[in-house]
Residue, then its C-alpha position, 0 to 999 in steps of 0.5 A: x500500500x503506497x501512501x505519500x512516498x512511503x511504502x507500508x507492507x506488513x509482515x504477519x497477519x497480526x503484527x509489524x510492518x515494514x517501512x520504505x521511503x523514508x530516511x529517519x536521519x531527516x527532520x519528518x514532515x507532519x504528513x509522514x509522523x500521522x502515518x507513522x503515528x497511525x501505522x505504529x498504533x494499528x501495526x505495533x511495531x514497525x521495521x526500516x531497513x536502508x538507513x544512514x547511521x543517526x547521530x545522537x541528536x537525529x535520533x533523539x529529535x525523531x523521538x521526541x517527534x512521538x512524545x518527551x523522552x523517557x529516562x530509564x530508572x536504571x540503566x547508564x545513558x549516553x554521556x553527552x546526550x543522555x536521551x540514548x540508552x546504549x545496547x551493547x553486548x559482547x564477550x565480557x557481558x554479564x547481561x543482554x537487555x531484552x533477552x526475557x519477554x517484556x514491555x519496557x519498563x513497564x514497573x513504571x508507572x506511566x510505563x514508555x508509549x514506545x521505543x526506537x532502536x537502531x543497531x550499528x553493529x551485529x553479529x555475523x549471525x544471530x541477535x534478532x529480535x522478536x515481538x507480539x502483539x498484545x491485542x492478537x493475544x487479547x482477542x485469542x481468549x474466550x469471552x468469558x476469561x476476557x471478561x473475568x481479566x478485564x476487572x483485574x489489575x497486577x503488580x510491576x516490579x523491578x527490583x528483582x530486575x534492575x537490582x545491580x544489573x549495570x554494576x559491570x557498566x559503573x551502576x552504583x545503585x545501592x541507594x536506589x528505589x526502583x519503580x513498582x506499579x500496579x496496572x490493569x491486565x487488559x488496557x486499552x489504546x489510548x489511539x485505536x480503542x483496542x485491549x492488548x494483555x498487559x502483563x510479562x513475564x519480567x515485570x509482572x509479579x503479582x495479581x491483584x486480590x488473589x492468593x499466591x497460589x492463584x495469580x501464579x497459576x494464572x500468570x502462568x497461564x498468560x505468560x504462555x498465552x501471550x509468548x505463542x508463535x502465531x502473535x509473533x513476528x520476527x526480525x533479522x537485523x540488518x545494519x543500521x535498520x531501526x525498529x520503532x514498538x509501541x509498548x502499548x499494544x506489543x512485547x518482545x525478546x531480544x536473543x542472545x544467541x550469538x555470544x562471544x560476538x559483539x552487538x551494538x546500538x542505540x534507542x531512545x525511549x519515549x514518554x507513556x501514559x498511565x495503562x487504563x481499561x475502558x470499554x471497547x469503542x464499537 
């Protein structure tokens, strides 16, 4: 579907897109932010292969087109421009970000609406990403669980997460208080109306009024649901390729299956709301 100069064609039935006819180093027009804005909110997560190498200040300018930047509670920033959070993976590493089904800091409580990721150096195989999307996982379940998790909400935390993570990058965090939020299990978009599932395995720790026994038993069941292959897309990177996901509406896992080779990048992260449910629009 050609609209403008730009070229969107999606990847899976549920989720992605991929964009052409763009060059995301530049200043946007208004034309081209609505149809990013629109396809990002419908499609989740959108994919540009075939772009220059953004400097610090380009990718943070085409950021804070979508929104104020959002700073991590965590982890180290770029020293002269600390919109960046800097991906980086290599044989001494302890960690790899993202390599656990997420939404971004969604412990926060008004979690990212979503982030952008440029990768400008990659294994010789490996390092993909993968995404799914929270409304397909939504719409797949009976309408009687839809109904019963639609009154729920559930507990983000993050110390169990962030506790001493970035200690081989310089983190100090001994004083630190990180985020710990409850939040609905189905929110709606603020954009389309849709409800995607809100809960991952990373953050999600707790449900709401409910025993132990019962919210583990269904936080396993979600965890499951949420992970299953036909929500998902997947994308082989390329360099300098950007993804752009709207935490909103999907989640997703980096691999790290390709140590002890180097993977390197930088995102920006932009500015969220608080996640509420509201009745679907039709």
């Amino acid at each position: 579907m050609a609209r403008n100069l730009l070229t969107i064609t999606p990847v899976t039935p549920a989720i992605g897109a991929e964009i052409s006819g763009l060059d995301l180093s530049q200043p946007l027009s208004e034309e081209d932010f609505n149809i990013l804005n629109e396809t990002l909110a419908d499609r989740q997560v959108l994919f540009f292969r075939d772009q220059a190498k953004m400097s610090p200040e380009a990718q943070v300018r085409l950021g804070e087109y979508f929104g104020p930047l959002h700073v991590h509670p965590a982890a180290p920033t770029l020293k002269e421009n600390p919109g960046i959070f800097v991906i980086h993976t290599h044989k001494d590493s302890v960690i790899s970000n993202g390599d656990a089904w997420h939404s971004d800091v969604s412990c926060d409580e008004e979690p990212p609406l979503g982030t952008i990721l440029q990768l400008h150096q990659l294994p010789t195989n490996g390092g993909d990403t993968i995404f799914a999307s929270m409304y397909a996982a939504f719409d797949a379940l009976s309408d009687t669980m839809k109904s019963f998790l639609c009154e729920l909400t559930a507990i983000h935390a993050s110390e169990h997460v962030y506790r001493n993570r970035y200690a081989d990058r310089g983190v100090e965090d001994t004083s630190k208080v990180f985020p710990f939020s409850s939040h609905p299990i189905v929110r709606s978009h603020p954009l389309t109306g849709r409800q995607a599932l809100f809960v991952n395995r990373t953050f999600t720790t707790k449900i709401n009024d409910m025993t132990d026994g019962e919210s583990a038993a269904l936080l396993g069941f979600l965890f499951d649901h949420v992970e299953k292959p036909e929500f998902q897309v997947r994308f082989k990177w390329t360099e300098n390729a950007v993804a752009f996901w709207d935490n909103r509406c999907a989640q997703h896992l980096a691999m790290w299956d390709y140590w002890p080779e180097e993977r390197k990048g930088h995102r920006v992260t932009i500015k969220g709301d608080r996640p509420t449910y509201q009745a679907s629009r039709a």
